[in-house]
C-alpha positions in Angstrom: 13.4 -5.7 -0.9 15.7 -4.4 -3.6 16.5 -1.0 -2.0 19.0 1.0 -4.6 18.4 -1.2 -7.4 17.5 0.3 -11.0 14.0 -0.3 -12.0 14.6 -2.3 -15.0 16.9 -4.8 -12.6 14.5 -5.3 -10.0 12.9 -9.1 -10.0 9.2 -10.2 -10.4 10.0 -12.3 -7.0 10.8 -8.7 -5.5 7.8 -7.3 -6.8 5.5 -9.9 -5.5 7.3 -9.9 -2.1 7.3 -6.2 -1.6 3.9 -5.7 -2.7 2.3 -8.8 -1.1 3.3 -7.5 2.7 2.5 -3.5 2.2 0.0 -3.3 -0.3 -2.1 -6.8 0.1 -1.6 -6.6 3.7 -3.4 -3.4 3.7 -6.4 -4.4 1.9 -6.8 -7.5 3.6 -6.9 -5.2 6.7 -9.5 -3.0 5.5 -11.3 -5.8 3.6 -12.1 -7.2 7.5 -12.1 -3.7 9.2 -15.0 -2.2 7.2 -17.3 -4.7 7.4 -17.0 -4.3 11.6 -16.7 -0.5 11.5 -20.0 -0.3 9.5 -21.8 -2.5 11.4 -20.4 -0.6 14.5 -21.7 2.6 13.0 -18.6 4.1 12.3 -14.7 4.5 12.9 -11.5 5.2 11.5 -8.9 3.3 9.7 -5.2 4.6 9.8 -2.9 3.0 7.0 0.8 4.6 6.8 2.1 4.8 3.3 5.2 7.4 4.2 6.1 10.2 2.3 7.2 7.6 -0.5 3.6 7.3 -1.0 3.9 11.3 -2.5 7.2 10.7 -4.3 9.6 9.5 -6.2 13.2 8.0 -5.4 15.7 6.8 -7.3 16.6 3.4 -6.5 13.6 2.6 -4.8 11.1 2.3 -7.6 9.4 -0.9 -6.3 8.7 0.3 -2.8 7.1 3.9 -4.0 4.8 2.0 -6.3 3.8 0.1 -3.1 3.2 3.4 -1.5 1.3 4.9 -3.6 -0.6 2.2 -4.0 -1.8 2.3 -0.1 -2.6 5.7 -0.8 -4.7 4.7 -3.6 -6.7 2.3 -1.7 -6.8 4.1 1.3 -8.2 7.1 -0.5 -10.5 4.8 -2.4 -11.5 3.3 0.9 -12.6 6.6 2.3 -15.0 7.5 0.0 -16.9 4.4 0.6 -15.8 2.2 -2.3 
């Protein structure tokens, strides 16, 4: 991606890329992981989101919205929803 780039210059292709392989990639993970892990009667999904998912970074504003969005869906994910 666009590492070092100034929000406002960063490209809707970058966006999509970027948040295609570590935000979509992640729910289509859990969207087929759940499904077994309930029907298993349990388990335990691990998705890394980095400390970027807990801050911000100049230059890197695309990225740490991807972040955070794991974090998002991961803690979404855990409460059942």
């Amino acid at each position: 991606g666009l590492v070092g780039v100034p929000t406002h210059e960063q490209t809707v292709e970058n966006f999509h890329h970027v948040m295609n392989i570590n935000v979509l990639g992640v729910l289509l993970s859990m969207k087929h992981q759940v499904p077994a892990m309930l029907a298993g009667g349990g388990g335990a999904i691990v998705n890394n989101a980095s400390v970027a998912g807990r801050v911000g970074m100049a230059g890197m504003g695309v990225y740490i919205a991807s972040k955070h969005a794991v974090l998002g869906l991961t803690r979404t994910a855990a409460l059942c929803g």
